[in-house]
mmCIF entry with sequence, helices, sheets and N, C-alpha, C, O atoms, coordinates in Angstrom:
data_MODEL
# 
_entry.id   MODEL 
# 
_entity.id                         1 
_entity.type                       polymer 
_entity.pdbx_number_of_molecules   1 
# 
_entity_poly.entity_id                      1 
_entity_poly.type                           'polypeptide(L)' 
_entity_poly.nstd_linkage                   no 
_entity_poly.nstd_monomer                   no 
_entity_poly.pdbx_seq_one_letter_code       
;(UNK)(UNK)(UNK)(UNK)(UNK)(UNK)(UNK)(UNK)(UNK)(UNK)(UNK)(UNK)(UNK)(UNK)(UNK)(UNK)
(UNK)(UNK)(UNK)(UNK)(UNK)(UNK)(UNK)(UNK)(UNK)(UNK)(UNK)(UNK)(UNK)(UNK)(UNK)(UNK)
(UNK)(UNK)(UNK)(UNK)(UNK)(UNK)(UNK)(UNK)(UNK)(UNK)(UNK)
;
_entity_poly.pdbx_seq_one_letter_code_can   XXXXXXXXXXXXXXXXXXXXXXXXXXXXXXXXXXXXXXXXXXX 
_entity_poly.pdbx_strand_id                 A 
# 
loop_
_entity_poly_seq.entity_id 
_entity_poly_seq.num 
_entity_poly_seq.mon_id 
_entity_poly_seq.hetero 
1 1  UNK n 
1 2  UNK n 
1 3  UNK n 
1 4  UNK n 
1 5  UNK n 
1 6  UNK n 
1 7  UNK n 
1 8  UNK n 
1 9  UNK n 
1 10 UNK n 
1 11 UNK n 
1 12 UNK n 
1 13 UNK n 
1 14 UNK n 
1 15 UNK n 
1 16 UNK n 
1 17 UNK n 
1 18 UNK n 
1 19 UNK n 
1 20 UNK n 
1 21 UNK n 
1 22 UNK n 
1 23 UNK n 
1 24 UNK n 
1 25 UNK n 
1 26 UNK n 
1 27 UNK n 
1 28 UNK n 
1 29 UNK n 
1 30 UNK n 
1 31 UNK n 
1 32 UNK n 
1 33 UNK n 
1 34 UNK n 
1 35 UNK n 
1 36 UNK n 
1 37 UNK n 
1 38 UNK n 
1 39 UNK n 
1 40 UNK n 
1 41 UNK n 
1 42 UNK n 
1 43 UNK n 
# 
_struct_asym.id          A 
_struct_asym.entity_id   1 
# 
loop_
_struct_conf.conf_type_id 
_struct_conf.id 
_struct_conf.pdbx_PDB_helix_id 
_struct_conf.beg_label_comp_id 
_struct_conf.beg_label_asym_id 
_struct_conf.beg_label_seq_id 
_struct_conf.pdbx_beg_PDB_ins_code 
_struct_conf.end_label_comp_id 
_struct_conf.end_label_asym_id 
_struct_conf.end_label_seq_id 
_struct_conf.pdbx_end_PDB_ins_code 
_struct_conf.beg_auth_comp_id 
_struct_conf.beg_auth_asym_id 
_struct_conf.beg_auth_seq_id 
_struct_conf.end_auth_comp_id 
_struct_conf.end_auth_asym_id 
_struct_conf.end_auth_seq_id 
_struct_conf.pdbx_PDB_helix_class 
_struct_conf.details 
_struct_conf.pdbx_PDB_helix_length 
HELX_P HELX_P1 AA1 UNK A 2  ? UNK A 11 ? UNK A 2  UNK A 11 1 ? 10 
HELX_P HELX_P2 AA2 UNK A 12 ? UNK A 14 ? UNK A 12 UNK A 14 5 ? 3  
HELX_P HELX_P3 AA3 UNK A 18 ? UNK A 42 ? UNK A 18 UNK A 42 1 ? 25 
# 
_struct_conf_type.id          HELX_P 
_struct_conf_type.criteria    ? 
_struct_conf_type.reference   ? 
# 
loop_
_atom_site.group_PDB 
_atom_site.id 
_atom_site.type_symbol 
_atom_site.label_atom_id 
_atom_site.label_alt_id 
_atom_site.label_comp_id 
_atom_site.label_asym_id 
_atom_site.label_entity_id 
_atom_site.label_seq_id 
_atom_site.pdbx_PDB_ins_code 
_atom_site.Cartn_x 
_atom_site.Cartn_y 
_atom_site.Cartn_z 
_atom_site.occupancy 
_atom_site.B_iso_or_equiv 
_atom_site.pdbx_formal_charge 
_atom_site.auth_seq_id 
_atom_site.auth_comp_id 
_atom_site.auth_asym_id 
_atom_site.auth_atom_id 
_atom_site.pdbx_PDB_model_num 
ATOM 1   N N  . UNK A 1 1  ? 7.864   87.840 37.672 1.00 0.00 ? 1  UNK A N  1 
ATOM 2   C CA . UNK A 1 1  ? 7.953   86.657 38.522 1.00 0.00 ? 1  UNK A CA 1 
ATOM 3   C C  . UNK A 1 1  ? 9.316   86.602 39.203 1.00 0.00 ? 1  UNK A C  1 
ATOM 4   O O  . UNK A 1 1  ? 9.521   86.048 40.283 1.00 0.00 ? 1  UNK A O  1 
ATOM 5   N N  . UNK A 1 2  ? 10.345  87.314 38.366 1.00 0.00 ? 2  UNK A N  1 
ATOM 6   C CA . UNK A 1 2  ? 11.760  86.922 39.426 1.00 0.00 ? 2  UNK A CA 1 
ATOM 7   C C  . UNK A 1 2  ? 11.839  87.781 40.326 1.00 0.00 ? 2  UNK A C  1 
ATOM 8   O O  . UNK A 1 2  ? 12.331  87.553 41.431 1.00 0.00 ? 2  UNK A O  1 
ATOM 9   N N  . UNK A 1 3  ? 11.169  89.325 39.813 1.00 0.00 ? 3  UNK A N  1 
ATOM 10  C CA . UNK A 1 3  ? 11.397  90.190 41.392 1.00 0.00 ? 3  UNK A CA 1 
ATOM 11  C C  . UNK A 1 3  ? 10.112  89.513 42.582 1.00 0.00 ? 3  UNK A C  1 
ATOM 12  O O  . UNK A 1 3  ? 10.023  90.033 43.694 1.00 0.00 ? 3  UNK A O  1 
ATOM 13  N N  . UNK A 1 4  ? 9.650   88.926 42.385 1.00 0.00 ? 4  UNK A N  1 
ATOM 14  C CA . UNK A 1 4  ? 8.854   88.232 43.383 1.00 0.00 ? 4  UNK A CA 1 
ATOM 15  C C  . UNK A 1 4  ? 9.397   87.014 44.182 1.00 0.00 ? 4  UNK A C  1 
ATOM 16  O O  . UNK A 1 4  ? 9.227   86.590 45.325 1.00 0.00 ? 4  UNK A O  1 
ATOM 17  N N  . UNK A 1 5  ? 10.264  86.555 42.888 1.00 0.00 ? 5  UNK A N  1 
ATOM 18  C CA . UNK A 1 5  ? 11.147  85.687 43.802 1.00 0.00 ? 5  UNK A CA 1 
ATOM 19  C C  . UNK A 1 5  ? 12.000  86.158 44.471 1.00 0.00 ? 5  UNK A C  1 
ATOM 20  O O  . UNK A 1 5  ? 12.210  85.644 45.570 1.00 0.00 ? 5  UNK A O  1 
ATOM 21  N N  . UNK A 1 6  ? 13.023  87.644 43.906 1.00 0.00 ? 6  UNK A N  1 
ATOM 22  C CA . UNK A 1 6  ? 13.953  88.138 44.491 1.00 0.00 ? 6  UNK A CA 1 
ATOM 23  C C  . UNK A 1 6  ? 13.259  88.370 46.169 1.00 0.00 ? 6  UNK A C  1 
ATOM 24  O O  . UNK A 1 6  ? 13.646  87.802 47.190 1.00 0.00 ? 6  UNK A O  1 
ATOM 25  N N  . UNK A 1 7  ? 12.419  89.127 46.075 1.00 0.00 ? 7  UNK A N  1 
ATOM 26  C CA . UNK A 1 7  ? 12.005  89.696 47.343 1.00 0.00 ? 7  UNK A CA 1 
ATOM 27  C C  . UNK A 1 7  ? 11.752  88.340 48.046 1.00 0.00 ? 7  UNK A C  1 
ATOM 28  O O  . UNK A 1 7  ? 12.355  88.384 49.118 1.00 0.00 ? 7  UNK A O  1 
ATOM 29  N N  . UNK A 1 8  ? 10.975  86.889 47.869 1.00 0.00 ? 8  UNK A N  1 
ATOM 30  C CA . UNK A 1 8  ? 10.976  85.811 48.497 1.00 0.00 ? 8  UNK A CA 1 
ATOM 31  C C  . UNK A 1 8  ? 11.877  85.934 49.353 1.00 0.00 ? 8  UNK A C  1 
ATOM 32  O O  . UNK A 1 8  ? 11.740  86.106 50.564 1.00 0.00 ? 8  UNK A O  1 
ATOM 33  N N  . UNK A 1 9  ? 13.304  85.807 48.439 1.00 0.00 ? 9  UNK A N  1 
ATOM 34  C CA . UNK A 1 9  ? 14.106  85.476 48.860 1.00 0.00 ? 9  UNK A CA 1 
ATOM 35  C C  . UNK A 1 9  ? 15.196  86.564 50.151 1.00 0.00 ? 9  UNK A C  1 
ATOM 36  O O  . UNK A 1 9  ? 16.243  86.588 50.799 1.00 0.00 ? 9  UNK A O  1 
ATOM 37  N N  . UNK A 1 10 ? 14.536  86.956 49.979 1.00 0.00 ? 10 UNK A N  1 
ATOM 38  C CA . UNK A 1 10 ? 15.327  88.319 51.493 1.00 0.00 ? 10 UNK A CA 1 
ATOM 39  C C  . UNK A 1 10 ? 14.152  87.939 52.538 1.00 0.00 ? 10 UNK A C  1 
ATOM 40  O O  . UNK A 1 10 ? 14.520  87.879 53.711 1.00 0.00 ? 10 UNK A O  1 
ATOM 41  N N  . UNK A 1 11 ? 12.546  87.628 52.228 1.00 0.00 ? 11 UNK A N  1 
ATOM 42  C CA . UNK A 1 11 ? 12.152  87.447 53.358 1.00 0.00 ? 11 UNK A CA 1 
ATOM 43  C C  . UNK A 1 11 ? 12.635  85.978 54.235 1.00 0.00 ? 11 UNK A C  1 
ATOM 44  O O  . UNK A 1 11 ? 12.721  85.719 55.435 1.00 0.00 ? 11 UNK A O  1 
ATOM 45  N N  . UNK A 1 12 ? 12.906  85.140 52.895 1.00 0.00 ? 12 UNK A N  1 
ATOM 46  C CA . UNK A 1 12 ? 12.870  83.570 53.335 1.00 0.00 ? 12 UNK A CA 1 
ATOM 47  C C  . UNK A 1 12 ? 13.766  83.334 54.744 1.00 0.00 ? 12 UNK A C  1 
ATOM 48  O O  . UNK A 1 12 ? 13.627  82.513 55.651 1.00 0.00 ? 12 UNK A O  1 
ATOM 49  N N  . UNK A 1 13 ? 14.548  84.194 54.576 1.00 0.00 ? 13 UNK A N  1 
ATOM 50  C CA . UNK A 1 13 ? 15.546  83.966 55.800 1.00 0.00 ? 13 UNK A CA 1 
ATOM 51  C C  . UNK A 1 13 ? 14.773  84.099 57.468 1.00 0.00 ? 13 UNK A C  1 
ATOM 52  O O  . UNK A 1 13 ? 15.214  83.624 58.515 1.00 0.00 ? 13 UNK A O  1 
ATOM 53  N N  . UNK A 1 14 ? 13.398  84.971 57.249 1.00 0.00 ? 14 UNK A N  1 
ATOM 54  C CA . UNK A 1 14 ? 13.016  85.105 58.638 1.00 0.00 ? 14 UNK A CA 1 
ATOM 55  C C  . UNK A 1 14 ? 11.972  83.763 58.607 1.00 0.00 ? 14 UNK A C  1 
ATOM 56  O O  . UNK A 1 14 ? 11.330  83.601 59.644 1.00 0.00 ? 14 UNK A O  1 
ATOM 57  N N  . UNK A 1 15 ? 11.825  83.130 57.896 1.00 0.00 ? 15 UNK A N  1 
ATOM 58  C CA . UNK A 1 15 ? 10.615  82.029 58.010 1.00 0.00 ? 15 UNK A CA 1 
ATOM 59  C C  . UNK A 1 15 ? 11.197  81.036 58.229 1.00 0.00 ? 15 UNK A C  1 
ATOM 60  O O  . UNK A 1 15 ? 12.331  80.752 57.843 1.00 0.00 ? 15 UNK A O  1 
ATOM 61  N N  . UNK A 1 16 ? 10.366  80.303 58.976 1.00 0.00 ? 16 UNK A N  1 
ATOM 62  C CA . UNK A 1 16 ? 10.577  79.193 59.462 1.00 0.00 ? 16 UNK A CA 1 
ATOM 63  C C  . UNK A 1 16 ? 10.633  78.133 58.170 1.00 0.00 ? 16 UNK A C  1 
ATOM 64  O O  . UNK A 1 16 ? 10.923  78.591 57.065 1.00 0.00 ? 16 UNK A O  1 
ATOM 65  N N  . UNK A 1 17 ? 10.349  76.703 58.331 1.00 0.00 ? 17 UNK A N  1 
ATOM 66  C CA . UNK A 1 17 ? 10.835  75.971 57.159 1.00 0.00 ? 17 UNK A CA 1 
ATOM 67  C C  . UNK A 1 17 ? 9.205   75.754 56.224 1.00 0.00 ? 17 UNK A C  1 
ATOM 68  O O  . UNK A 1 17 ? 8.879   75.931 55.050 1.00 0.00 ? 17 UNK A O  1 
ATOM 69  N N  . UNK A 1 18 ? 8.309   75.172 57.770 1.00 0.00 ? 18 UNK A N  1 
ATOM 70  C CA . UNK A 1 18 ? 6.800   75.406 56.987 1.00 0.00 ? 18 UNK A CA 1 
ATOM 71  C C  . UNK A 1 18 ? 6.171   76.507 56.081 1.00 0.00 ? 18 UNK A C  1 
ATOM 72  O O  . UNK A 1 18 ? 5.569   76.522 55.007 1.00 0.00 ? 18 UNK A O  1 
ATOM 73  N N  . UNK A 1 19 ? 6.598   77.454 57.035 1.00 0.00 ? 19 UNK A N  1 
ATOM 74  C CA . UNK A 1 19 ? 6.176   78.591 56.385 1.00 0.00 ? 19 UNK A CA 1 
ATOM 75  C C  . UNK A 1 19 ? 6.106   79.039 55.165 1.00 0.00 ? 19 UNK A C  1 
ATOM 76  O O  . UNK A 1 19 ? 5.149   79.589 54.619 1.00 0.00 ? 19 UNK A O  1 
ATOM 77  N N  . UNK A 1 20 ? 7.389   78.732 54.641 1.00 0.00 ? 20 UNK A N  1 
ATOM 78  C CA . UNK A 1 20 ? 8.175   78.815 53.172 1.00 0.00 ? 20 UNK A CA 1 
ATOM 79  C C  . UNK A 1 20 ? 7.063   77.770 52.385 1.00 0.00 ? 20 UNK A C  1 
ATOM 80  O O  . UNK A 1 20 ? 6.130   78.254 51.744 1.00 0.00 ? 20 UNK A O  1 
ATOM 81  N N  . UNK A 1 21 ? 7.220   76.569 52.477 1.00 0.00 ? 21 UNK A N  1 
ATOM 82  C CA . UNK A 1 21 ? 6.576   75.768 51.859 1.00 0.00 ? 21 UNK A CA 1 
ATOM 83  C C  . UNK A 1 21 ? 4.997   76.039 51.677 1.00 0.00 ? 21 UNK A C  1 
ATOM 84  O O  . UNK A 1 21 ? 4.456   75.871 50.584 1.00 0.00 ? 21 UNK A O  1 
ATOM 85  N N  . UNK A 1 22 ? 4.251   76.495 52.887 1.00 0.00 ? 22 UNK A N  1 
ATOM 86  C CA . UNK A 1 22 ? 3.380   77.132 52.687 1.00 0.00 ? 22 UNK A CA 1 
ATOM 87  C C  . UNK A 1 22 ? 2.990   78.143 51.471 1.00 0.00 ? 22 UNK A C  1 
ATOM 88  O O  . UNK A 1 22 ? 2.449   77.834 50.409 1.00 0.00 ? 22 UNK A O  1 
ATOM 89  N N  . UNK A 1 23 ? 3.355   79.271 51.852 1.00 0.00 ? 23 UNK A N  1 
ATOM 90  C CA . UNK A 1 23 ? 4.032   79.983 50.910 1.00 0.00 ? 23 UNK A CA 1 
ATOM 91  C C  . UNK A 1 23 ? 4.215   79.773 49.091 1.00 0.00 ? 23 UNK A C  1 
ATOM 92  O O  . UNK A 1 23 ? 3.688   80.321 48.123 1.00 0.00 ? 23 UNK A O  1 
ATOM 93  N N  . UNK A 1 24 ? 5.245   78.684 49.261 1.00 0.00 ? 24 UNK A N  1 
ATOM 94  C CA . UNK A 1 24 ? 5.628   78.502 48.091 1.00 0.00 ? 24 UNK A CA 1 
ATOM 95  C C  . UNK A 1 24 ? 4.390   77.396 47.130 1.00 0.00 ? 24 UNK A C  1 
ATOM 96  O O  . UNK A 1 24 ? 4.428   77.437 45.901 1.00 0.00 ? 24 UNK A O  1 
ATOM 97  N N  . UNK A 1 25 ? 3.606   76.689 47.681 1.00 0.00 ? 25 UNK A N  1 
ATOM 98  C CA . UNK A 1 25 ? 2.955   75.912 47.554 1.00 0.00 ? 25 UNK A CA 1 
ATOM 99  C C  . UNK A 1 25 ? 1.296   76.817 47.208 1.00 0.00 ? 25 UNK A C  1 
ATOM 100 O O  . UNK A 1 25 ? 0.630   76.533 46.212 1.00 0.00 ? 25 UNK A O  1 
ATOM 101 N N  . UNK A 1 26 ? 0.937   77.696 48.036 1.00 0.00 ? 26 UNK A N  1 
ATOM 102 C CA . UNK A 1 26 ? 0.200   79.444 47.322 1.00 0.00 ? 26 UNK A CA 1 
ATOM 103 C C  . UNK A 1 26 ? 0.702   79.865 46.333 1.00 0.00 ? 26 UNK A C  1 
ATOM 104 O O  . UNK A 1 26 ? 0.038   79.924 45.297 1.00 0.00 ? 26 UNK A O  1 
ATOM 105 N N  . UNK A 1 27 ? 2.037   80.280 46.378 1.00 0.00 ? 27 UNK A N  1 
ATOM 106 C CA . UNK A 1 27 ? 2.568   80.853 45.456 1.00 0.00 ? 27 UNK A CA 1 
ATOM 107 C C  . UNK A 1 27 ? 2.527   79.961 43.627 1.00 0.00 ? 27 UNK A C  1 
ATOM 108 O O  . UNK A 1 27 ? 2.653   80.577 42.569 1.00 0.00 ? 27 UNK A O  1 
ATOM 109 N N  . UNK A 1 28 ? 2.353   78.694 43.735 1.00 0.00 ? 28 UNK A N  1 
ATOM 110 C CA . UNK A 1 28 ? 2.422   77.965 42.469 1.00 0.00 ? 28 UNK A CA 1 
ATOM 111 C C  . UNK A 1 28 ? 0.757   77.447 42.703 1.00 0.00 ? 28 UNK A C  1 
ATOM 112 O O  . UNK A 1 28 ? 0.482   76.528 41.931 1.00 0.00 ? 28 UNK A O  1 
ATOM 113 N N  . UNK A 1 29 ? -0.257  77.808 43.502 1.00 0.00 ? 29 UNK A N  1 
ATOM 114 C CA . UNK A 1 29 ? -1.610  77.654 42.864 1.00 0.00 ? 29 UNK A CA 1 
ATOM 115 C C  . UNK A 1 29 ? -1.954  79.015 42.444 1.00 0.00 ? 29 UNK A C  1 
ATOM 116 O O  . UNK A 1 29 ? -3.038  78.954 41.863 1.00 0.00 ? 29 UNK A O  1 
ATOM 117 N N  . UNK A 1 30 ? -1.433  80.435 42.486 1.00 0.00 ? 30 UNK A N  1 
ATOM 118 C CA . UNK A 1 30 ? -1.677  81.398 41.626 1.00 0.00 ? 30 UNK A CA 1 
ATOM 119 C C  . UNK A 1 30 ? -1.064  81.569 40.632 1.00 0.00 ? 30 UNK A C  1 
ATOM 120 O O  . UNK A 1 30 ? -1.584  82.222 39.727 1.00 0.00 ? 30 UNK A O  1 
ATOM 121 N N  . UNK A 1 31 ? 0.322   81.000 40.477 1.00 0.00 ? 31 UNK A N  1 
ATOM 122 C CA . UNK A 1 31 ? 0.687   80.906 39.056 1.00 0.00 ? 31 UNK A CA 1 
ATOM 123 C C  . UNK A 1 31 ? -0.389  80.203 38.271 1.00 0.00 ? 31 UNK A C  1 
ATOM 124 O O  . UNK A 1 31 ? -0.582  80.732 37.176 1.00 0.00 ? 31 UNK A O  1 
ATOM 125 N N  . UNK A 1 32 ? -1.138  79.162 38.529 1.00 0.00 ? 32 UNK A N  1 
ATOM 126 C CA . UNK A 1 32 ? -1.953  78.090 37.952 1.00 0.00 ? 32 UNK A CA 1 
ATOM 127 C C  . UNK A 1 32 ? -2.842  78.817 37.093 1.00 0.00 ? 32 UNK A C  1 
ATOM 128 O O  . UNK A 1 32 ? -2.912  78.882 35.866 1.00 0.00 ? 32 UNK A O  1 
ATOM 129 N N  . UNK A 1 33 ? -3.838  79.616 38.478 1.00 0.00 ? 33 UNK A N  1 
ATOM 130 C CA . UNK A 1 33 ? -4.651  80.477 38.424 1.00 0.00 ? 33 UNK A CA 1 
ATOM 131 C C  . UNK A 1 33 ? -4.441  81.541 37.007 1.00 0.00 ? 33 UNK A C  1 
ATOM 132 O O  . UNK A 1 33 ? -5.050  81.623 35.940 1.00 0.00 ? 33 UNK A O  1 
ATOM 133 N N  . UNK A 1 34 ? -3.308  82.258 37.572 1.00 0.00 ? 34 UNK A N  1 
ATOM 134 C CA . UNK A 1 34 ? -3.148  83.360 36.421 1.00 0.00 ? 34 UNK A CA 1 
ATOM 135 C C  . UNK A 1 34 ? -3.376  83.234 35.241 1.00 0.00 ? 34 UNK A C  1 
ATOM 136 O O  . UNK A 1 34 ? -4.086  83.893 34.482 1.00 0.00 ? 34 UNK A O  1 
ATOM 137 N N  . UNK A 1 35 ? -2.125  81.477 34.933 1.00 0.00 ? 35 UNK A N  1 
ATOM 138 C CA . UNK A 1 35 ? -1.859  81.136 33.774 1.00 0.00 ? 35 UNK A CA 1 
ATOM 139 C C  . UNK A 1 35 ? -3.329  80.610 32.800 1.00 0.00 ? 35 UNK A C  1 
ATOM 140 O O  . UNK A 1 35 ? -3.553  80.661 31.590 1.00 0.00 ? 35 UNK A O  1 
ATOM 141 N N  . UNK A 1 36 ? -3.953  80.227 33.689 1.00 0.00 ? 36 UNK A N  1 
ATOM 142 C CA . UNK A 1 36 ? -5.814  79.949 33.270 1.00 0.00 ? 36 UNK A CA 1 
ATOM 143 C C  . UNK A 1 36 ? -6.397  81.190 32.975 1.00 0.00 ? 36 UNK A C  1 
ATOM 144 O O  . UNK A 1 36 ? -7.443  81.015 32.350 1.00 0.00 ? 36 UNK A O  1 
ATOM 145 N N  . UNK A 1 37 ? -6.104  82.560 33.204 1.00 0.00 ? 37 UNK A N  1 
ATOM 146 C CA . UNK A 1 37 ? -7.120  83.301 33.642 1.00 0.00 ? 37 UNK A CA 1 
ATOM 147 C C  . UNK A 1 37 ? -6.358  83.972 32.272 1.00 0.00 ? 37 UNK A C  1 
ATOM 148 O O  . UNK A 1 37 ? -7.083  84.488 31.421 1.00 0.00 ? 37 UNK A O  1 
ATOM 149 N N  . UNK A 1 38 ? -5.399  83.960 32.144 1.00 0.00 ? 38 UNK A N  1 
ATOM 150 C CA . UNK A 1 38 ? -4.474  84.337 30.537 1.00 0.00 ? 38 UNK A CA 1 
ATOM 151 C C  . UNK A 1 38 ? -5.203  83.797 29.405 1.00 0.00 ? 38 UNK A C  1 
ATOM 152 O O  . UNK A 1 38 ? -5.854  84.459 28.597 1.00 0.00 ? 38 UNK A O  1 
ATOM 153 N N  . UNK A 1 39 ? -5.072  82.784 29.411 1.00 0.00 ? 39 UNK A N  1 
ATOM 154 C CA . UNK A 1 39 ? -5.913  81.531 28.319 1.00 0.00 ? 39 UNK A CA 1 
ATOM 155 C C  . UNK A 1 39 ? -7.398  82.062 28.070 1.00 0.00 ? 39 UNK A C  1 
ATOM 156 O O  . UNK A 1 39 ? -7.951  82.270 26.991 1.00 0.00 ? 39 UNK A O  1 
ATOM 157 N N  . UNK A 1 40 ? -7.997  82.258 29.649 1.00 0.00 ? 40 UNK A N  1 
ATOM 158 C CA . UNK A 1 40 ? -9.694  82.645 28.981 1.00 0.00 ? 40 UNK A CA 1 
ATOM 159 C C  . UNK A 1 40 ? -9.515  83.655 28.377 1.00 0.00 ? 40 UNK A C  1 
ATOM 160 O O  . UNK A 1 40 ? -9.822  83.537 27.190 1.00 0.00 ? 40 UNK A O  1 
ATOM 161 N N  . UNK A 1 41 ? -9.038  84.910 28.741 1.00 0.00 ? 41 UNK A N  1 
ATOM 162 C CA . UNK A 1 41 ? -8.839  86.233 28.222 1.00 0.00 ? 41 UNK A CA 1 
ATOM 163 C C  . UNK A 1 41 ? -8.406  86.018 26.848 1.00 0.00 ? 41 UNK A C  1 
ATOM 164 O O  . UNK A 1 41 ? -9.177  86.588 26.077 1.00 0.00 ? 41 UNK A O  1 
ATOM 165 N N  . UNK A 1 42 ? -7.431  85.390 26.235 1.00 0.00 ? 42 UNK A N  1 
ATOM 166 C CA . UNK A 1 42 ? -6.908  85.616 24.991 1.00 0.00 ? 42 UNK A CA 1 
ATOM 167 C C  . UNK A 1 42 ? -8.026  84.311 24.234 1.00 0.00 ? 42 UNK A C  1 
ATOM 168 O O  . UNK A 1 42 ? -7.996  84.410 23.007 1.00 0.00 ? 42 UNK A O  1 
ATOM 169 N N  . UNK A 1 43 ? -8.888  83.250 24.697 1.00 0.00 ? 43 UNK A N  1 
ATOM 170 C CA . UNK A 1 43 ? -9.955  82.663 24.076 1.00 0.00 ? 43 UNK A CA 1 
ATOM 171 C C  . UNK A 1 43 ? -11.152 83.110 23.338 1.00 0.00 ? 43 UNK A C  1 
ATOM 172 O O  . UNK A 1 43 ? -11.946 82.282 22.891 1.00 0.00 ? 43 UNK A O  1 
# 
């Protein structure tokens, strides 16, 4: 998760402000996702 942020963060500079938020707002409904999809697997 941090080299995903690392790399975020070198693109963030070409995005506009929506964009990011966009983005970042995807980016924490697949954390959601994952973190659910962890849980069934180990259930």
């Amino acid at each position: 998760m941090r080299k995903l942020a690392e790399q975020l963060k070198k693109i963030d500079i070409e995005l506009p402000k929506w964009t990011r938020e966009v983005l970042f707002e995807h980016l924490v409904e697949v954390c959601k996702d994952i973190k659910q999809h962890g849980e069934f697997k180990r259930a």
